[in-house]
C-alpha positions in Angstrom: 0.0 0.0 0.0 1.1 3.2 -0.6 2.4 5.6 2.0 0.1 8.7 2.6 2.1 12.3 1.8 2.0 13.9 4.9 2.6 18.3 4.1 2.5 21.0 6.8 -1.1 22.6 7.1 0.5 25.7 4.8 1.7 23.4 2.3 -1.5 21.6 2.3 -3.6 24.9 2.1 -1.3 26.0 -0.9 -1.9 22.8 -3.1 -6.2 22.7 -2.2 -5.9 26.5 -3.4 -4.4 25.7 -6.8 -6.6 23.0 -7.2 -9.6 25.2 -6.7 -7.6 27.6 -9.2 -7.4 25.0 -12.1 -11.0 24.2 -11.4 -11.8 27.9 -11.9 -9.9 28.4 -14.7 -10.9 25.3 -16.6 -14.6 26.4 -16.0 -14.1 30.1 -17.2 -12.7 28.6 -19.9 -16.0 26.3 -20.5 -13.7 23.6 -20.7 -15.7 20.2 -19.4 -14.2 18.1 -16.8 -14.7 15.3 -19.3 -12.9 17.6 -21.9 -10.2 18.4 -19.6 -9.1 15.2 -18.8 -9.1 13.7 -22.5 -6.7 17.1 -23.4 -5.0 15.8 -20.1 -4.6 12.3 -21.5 -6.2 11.4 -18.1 -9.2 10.7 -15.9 -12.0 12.6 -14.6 -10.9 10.5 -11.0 -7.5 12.3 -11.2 -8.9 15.5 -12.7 -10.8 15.5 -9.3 -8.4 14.9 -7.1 -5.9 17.6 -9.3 -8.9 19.6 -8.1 -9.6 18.8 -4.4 -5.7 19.1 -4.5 -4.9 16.1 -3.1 -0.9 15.2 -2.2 -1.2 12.2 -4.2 -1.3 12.9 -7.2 2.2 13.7 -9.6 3.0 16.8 -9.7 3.7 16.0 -13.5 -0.1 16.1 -13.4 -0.9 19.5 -12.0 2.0 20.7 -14.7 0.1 19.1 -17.5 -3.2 20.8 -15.9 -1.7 24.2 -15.7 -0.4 23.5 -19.4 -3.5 22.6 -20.7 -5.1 26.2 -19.3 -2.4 27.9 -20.7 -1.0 28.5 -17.0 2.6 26.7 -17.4 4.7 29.7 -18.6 3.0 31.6 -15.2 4.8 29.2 -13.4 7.7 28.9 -14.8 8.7 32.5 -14.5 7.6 33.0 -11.2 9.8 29.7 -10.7 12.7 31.7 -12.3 11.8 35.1 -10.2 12.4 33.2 -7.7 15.7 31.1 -8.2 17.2 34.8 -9.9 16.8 36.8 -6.5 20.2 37.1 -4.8 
């Protein structure tokens, strides 16, 4: 069985917010959940939990999420704002 990820309460809060962000942003976009996960190449199951933001699922998941929406390059340059600070 696999071990369950245990994150600090702040950690946890962070990844249930981005869920709830993808969510958002897949809806504005009228983008089904059905939809989302066949341009995911996955299933509605881990579209939902991508969405609760559950620790369980890869984060190469919630990349390809954020890809899909068009949210990637967000991340990445506040990924690179971040590792460029001194």
């Amino acid at each position: 069985m696999k071990k369950q990820i245990q994150l600090s309460a702040s950690a946890e809060s962070a990844l249930k917010k981005l869920g709830r962000s993808i969510k958002t942003a897949r809806i504005r976009r009228g983008i089904t959940a059905t939809s989302m996960a066949e341009l995911m190449e996955t299933t509605r199951v881990t579209l939902g939990s991508i969405e609760d933001g559950l620790p369980s699922v890869s984060m190469g998941h919630y990349i390809k999420a954020l890809s899909v929406l068009g949210l990637d390059l967000r991340l990445t340059n506040i990924l690179l704002e971040e590792t460029t600070r001194v």
